[in-house]
C-alpha positions as a printed NumPy array, in Angstrom:
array([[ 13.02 ,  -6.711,   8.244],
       [ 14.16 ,  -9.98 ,   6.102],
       [ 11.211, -10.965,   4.168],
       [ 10.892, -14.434,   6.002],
       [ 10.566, -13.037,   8.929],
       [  7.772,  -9.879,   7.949],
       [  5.378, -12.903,   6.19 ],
       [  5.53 , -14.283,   9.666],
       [  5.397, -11.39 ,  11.431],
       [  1.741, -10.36 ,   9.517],
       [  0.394, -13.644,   9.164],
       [  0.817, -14.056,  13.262],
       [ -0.725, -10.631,  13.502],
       [ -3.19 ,  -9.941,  11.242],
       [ -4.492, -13.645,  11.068],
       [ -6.338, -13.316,   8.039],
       [ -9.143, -15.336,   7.419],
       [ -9.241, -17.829,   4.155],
       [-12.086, -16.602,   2.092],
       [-11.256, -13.536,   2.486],
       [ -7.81 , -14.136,   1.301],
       [ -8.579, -16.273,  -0.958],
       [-10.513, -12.989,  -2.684],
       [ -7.442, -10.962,  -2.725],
       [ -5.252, -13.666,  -4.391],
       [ -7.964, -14.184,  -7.033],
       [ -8.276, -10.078,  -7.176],
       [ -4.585,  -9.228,  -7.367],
       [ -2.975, -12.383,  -8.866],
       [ -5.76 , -14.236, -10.922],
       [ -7.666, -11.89 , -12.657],
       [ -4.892, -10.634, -13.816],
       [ -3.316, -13.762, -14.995],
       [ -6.168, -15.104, -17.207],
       [ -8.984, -15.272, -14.164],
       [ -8.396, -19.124, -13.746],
       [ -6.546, -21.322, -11.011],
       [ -5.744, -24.903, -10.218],
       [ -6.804, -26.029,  -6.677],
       [ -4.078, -27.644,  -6.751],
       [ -2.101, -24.189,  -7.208],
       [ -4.167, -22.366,  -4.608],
       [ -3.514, -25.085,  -1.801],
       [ -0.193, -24.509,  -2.041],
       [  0.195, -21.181,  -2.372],
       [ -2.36 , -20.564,   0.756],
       [ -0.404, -22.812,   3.098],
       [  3.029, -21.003,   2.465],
       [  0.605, -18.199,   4.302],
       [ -0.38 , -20.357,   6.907],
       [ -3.718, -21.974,   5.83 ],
       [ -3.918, -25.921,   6.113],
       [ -5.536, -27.334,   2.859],
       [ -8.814, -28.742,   4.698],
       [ -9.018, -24.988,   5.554],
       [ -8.52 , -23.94 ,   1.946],
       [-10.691, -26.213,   0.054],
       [-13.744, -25.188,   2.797],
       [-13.278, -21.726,   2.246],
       [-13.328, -22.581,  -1.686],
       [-16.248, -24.533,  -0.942],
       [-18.34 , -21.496,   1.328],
       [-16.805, -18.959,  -1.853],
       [-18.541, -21.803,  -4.151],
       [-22.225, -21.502,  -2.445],
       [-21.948, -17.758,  -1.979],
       [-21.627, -17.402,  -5.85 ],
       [-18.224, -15.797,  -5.488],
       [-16.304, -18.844,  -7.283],
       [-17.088, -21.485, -10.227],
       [-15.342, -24.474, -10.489],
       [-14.724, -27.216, -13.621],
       [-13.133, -30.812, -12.987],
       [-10.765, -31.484, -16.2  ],
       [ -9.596, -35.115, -15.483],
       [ -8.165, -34.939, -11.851],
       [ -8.367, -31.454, -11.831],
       [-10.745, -28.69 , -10.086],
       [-10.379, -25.355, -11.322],
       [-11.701, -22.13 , -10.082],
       [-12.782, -18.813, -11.155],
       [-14.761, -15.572, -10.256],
       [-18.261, -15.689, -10.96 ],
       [-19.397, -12.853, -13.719],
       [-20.442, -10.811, -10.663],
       [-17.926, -11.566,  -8.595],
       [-15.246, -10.134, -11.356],
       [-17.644,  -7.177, -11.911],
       [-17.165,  -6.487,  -7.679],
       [-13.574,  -7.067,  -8.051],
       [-12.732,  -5.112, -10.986],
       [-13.92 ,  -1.852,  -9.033],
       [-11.844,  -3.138,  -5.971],
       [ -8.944,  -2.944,  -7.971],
       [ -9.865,   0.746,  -9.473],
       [-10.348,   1.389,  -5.707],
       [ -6.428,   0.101,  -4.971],
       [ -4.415,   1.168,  -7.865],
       [ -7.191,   4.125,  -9.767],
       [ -8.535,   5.601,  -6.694],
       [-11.105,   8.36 ,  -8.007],
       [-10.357,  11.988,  -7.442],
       [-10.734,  14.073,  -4.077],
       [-13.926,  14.939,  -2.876],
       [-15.021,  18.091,  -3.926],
       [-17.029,  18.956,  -0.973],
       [-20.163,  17.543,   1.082],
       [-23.854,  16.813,   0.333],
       [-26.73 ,  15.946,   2.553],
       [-29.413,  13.363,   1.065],
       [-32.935,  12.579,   2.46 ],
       [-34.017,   9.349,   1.32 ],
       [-36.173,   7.142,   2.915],
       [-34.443,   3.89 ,   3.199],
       [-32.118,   2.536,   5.301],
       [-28.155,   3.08 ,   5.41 ],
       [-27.726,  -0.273,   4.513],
       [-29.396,  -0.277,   1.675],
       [-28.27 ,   2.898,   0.425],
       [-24.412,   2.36 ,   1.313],
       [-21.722,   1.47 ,  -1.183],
       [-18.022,   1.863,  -1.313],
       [-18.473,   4.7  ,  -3.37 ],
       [-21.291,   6.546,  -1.631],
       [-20.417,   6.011,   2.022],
       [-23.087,   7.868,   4.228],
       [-23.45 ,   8.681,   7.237],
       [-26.706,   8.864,   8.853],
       [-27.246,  12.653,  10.49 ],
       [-31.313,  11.805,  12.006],
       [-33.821,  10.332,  10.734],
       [-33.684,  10.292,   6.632],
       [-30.93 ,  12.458,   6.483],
       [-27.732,  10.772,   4.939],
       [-24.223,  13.386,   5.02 ],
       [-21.627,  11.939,   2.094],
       [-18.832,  13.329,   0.545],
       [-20.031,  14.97 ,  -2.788],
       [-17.838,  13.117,  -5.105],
       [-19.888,  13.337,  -8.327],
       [-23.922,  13.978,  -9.34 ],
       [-25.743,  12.727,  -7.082],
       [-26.249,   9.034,  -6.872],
       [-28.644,   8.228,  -4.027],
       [-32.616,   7.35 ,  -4.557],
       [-33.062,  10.386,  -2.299],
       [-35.951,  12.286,  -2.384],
       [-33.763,  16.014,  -2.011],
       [-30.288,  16.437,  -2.136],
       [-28.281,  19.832,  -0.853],
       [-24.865,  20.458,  -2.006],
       [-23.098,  21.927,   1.35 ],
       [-21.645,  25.371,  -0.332],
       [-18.949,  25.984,   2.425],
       [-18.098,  24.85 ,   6.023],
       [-18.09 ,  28.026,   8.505],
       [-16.268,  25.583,  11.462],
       [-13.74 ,  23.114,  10.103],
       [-13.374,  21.518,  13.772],
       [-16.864,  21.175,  14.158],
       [-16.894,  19.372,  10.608],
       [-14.302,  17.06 ,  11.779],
       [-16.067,  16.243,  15.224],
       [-19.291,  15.198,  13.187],
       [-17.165,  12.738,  11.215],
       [-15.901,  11.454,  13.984],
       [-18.982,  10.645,  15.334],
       [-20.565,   9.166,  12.105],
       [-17.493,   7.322,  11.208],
       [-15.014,   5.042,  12.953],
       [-12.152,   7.333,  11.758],
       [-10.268,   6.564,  14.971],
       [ -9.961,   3.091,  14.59 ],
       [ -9.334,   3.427,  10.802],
       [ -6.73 ,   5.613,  11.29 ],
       [ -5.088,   3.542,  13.636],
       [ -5.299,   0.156,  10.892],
       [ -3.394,   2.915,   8.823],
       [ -0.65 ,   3.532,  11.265],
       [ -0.382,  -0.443,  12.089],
       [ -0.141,  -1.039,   8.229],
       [  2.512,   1.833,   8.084],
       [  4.681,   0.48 ,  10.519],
       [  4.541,  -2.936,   9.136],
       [  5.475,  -2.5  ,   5.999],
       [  7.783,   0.074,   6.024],
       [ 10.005,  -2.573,   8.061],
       [ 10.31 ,  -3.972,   4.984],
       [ 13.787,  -4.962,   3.355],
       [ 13.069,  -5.588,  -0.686],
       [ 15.559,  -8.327,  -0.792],
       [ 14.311, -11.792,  -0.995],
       [ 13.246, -14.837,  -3.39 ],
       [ 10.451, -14.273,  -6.189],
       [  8.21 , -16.371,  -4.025],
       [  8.744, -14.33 ,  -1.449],
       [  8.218, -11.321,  -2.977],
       [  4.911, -12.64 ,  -4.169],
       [  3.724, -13.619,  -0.761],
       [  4.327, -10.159,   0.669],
       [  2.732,  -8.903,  -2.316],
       [ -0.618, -10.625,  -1.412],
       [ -0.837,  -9.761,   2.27 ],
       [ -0.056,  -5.956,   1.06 ],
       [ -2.596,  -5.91 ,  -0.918],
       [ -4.675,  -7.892,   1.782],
       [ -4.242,  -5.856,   4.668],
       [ -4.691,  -2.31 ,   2.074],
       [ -7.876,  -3.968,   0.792],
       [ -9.352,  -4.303,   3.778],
       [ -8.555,  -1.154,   5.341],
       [-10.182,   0.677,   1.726],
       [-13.11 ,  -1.483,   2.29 ],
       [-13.995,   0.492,   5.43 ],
       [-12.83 ,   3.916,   4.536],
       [-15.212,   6.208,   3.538],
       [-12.494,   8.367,   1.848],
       [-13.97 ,  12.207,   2.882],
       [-13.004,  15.25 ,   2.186],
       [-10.201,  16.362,   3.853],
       [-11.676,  18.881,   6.094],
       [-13.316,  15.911,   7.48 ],
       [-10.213,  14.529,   8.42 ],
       [ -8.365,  14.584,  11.407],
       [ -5.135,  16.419,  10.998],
       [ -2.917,  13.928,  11.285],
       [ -4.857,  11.541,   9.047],
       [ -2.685,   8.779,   8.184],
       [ -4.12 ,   7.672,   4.849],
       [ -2.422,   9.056,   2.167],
       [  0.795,   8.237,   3.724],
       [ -0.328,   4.724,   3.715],
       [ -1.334,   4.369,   0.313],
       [  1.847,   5.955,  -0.769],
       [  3.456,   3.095,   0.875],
       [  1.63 ,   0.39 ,  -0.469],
       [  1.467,   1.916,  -4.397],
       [  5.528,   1.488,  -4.01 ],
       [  6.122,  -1.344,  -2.775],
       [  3.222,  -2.942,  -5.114],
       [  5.086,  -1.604,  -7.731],
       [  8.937,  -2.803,  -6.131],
       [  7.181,  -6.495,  -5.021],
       [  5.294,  -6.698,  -8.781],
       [  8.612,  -6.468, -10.347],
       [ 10.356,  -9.174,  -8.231],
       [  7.712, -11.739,  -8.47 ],
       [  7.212, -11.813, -12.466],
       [  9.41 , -15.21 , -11.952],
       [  6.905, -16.449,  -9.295],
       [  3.827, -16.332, -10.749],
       [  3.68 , -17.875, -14.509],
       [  4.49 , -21.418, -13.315],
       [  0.962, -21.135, -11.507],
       [ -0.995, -20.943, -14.035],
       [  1.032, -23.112, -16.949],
       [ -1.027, -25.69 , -18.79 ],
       [ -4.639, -24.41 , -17.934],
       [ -7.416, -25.922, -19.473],
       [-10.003, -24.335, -21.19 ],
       [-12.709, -22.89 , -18.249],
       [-15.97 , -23.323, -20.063],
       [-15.752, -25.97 , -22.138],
       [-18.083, -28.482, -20.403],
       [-17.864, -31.264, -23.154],
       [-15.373, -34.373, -23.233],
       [-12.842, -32.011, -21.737],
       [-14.131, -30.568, -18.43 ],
       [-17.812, -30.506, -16.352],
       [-19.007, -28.054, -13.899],
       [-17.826, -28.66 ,  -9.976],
       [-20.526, -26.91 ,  -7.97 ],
       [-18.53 , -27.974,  -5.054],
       [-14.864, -28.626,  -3.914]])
């Protein structure tokens, strides 16, 4: 599919909301890039993917009072980056998309008395068995506040393992995101303008972000057996790399002539707000 016509395509489907892509372009193409950006910049890069400005700057705005984004005036000028703990958050988003950590090497089952949400992360999904019992995958030493932890030695039924999943976690419908993102993408016809290629390069990383944000990444003998996950990150870790590669030429005229973030003297003040 001509690249014109798959920016449409995902931008009609997926309808993405503005903070939240706002995050990934600060994620994937700020940080990166010297963790700055002109408003000026991100207005028009957001509305060649379908967000009016208004739209923009009240998602900057929402980003601003959540302590996700900063902002300095220098003349004219707003400018916006992460927050120290936003970039912290971030920084293990992108070890999530492009280090992922190693399999699981097995299950463990933590009592702690708290409640899932306060115990969850992205890298210590649990699943609540009854009561204060939590079943993870057993990545690394345990992690939890839990009172006991067991370390599950073997599984003696495999489909019984992957019914339980099922049941904790929404692997149906996550596996079904991964088939949607796989047929998407893998339309895709790497011919097009650097612009282009930088757009599609955002809503790839988008739509993979936010299927990782809700994947509790088990064990494979968790799994269904047709999981469609690691097909799908295949997919996006090449054409990340392909898309990267055409839209060098894209990106450095965003971020020419920044001012110095920081520097709240003569040059620039803080902008609390957009």
């Amino acid at each position: 599919m001509p690249a014109n016509a798959l920016i449409r395509s995902i931008c009609g489907a997926t309808t993405p909301r503005a903070p939240a892509m706002i995050v990934t372009i600060y994620g994937d193409l700020v940080m990166p890039n010297g963790g700055v950006m002109g408003m000026a910049a991100l207005i028009a890069l957001c509305e060649q993917l379908g967000f009016s400005e208004s739209l923009v700057r009240t998602a900057v705005s929402r980003l601003v009072a959540a302590g996700r984004l900063e902002g300095e005036r220098h003349g004219r000028r707003s400018y916006y980056r992460l927050t120290e703990a936003a970039h912290r958050e971030f920084s293990e988003v992108a070890r999530q998309l492009h280090n992922p950590p190693p399999p699981p090497k097995g299950w463990a089952i933590h009592m702690a008395p708290a409640t899932l949400a306060a115990l969850q992360t992205p890298e210590r999904p649990l699943g609540r068995l009854a009561g204060d019992l939590f079943l993870a995958p057993d990545r690394t030493a345990p992690n939890v506040d839990a009172q006991l932890t067991f370390q599950i030695a073997s599984v003696s039924d495999s489909s019984a393992l992957r019914d339980l999943a099922a049941s904790i976690w929404p692997l149906d419908d996550l596996g079904n995101g991964y088939r949607a993102f796989l047929n998407r993408f893998s339309a895709l016809e790497m011919r097009g303008s650097a612009q282009q290629a930088l757009l599609l390069r955002l809503l790839l990383v988008h739509e993979f972000r936010m299927l990782l944000l809700g994947d509790p990444r088990l064990p494979a003998d968790g799994l269904p057996t047709d999981w469609p996950g690691e097909a799908a990150r295949g997919l996006f870790e090449g054409l990340h790399r392909n898309l990267s590669q055409l839209a060098d030429a894209a990106i450095a005229p965003l971020f020419e002539d920044m001012p110095a973030f920081g520097d709240t003297g003569s040059a620039g003040r803080p902008l609390p707000t957009v």
